[in-house]
N, C-alpha and C positions, 0 to 999 in steps of 0.2 A: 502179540502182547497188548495190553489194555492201559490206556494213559486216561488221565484224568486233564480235563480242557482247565486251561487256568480259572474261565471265569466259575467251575464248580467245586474247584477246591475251597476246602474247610479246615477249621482250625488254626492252628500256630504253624506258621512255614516259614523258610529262612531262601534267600535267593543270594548265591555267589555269582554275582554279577562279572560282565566286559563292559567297561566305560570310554566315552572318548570327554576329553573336557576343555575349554574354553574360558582363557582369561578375559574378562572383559572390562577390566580396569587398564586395560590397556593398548596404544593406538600401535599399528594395527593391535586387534586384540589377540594376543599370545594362545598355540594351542597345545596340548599337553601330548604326551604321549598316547595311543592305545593300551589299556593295561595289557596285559595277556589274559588267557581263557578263564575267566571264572575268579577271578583275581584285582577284581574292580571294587567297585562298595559293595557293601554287605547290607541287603535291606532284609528287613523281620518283621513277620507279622505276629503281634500278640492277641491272641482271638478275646479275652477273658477282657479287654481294656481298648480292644479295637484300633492299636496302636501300631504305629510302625519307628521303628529304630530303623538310624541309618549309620553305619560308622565305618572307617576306613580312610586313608588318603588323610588323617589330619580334619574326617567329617566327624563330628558327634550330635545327631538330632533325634528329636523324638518328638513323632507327629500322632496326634489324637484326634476325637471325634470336635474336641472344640476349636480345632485348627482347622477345618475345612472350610476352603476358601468360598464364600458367599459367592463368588463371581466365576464360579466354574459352571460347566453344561451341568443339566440334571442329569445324576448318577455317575459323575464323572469323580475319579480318587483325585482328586486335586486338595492341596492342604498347604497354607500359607500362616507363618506365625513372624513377632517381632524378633530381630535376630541382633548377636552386638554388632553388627553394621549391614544396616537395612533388612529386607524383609527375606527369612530363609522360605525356600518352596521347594517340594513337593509333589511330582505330577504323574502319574501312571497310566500311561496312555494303551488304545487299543491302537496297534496300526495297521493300515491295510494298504491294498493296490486298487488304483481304479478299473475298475470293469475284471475285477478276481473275486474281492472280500475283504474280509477283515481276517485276520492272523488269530485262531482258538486256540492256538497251545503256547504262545510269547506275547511279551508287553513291552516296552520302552517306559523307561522311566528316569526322568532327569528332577537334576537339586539344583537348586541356586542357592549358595551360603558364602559368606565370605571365611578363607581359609589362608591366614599368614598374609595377610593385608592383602587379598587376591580375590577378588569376588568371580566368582566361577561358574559357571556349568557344566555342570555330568549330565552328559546323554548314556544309558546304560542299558543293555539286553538281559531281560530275565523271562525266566518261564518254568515251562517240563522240559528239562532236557530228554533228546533220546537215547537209549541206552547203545553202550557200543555194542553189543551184541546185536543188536534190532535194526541192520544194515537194510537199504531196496535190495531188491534180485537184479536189480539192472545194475550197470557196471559205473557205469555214469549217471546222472542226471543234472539236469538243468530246472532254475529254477525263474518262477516269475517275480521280476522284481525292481524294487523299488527306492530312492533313495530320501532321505528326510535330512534336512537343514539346511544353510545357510556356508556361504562364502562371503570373505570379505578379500577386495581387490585391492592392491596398493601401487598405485600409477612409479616409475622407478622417476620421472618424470618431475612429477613436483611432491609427491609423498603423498597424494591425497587418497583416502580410503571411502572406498563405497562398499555398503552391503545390496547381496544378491542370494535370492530362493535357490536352492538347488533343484526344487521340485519337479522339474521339466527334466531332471538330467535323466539317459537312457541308460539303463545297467543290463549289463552282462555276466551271469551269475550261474558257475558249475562247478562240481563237484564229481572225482574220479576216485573211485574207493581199490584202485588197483594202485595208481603213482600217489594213491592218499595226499591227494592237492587241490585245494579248492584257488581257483582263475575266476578273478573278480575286473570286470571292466566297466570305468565310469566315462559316457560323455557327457560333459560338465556344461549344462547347459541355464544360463543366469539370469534371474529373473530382477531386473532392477526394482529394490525396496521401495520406490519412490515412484512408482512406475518407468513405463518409455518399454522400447522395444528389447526384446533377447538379445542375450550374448552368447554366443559358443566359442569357450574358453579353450576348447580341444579335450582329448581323450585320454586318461590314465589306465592303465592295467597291472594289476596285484597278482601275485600267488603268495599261494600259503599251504603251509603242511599243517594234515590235519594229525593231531596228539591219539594213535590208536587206545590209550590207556583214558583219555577223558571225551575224548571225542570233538574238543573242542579243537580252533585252527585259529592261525596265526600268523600273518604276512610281512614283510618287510620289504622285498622285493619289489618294484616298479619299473615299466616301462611306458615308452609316447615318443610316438614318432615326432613333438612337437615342443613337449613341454620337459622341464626336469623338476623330477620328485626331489627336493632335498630332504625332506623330513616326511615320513607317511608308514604307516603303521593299519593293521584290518585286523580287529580281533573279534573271532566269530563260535557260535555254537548252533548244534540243529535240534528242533522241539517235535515234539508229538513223534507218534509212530515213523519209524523207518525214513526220518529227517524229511518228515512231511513241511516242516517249516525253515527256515534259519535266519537269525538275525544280525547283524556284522555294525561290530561301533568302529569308526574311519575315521582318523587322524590326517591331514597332510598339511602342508607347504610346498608350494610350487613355483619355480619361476618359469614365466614364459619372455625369454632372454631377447628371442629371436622376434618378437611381436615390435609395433608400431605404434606407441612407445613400449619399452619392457614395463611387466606388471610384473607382480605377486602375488599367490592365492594362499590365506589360510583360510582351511576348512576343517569344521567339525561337524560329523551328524552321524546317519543309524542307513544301514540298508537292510530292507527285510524282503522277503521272499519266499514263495509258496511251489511246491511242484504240480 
């Protein structure tokens, strides 16, 4: 079957996004749930105006050629306007893995807008989806991958919150089209925002049943031999030919009870991955 790479598509196209979102008006900052598959914001492209609509969740924006942000990389969709509290954005990223690539059939795309006095972040997966028909021949696969955002830690201690990169964290990422469940494992490895040395926070692990009618997947389940999931959510889809990609938006809350002093992790961010 013949898919079109995101960056050659043309015309007016509509993406039914998975989002994970992030309060940040608030200490720690509050994280939202994972939507489910395809069931996130709704981004649109109008070719004829160059415009993209975003709505969903209580979002309604609409970004144009005169809202690109001056302060983005060359040829980067980043688009920044005045919003009724602070500045709403726009960002459409390519993502990749180091020493893989860059991901040609998915994008991440995150909004900042304030929504019911709640200033937010959507980190969201869009692309080609694969069709369900357009399975691998292999029974399994595994993929190479990657995790994007940020944690923040909350000492139980004296309540103080620090943010940490997840960029360093190690994922474990498959896919079994016989028990139709994709096993997702993050070691959560922390990069202090301010510098100083890592932190290994310990190890989470997801499953999720994949929806044979849309293809997409969807987890709630967790285990750790270390930490407890109280709140975490993975909602994921796969792109290009024969789920040559897949991109997964990742919700949690975590306490590590048993640590010295107990913490708390909320996390939002994207895991993407290549076979």
């Amino acid at each position: 079957m013949s898919y079109t790479k995101y960056a050659d598509l043309s015309g007016d196209r509509t993406f039914a996004s998975s989002c994970t979102s992030i309060i940040n008006n608030q200490t720690p900052p509050g994280v939202n749930p994972a939507s489910l598959p395809a069931l996130g914001l709704n981004l649109a492209y109008a070719a004829a105006t160059q415009s993209w609509t975003v709505g969903g969740d209580g979002v309604n924006l609409v970004f144009g050629p005169g809202d690109v942000d001056p302060a983005a990389p060359a040829g980067a969709q980043f688009y920044a306007k005045a919003g009724a509290s602070g500045t709403d954005r726009l960002r459409i990223q390519v993502p990749g893995i180091v020493g893989v690539g860059p991901l040609e059939y998915a994008r991440v795309a995150s909004v900042l807008t304030n929504v019911i006095g709640q200033t937010r972040t959507y980190t969201c997966i869009i692309g080609v989806p694969t069709l369900v028909t357009d399975v691998p021949a292999a029974t399994s696969v595994t993929y190479r991958a990657a995790y994007g955002g940020s944690v923040y830690r909350t000492s139980a201690a004296g309540g103080a919150t620090a943010n940490y990169s997840l960029g360093k964290t190690v994922v474990t990422l498959g896919a079994d089209r016989i028990t139709g469940k994709v096993t997702m494992s993050l070691h959560l490895i922390g990069t202090p925002s301010g510098g100083g040395a890592d932190i290994d926070f310990g190890t989470v692990t997801g499953t999720a049943d994949i929806d044979p009618a849309t293809g997409g997947y969807y987890g709630q389940d967790w285990t750790s031999p270390t930490l407890t999931v109280r709140f975490g959510q993975f909602s994921g889809r796969f792109y290009g030919p024969q789920g040559l990609e897949t991109e997964v938006a990742v919700s949690l809350i975590i306490e590590a009870s048993a640590s010295a002093p107990p913490f708390t992790l909320h996390a939002s961010g994207t895991v993407v991955g290549i076979r």
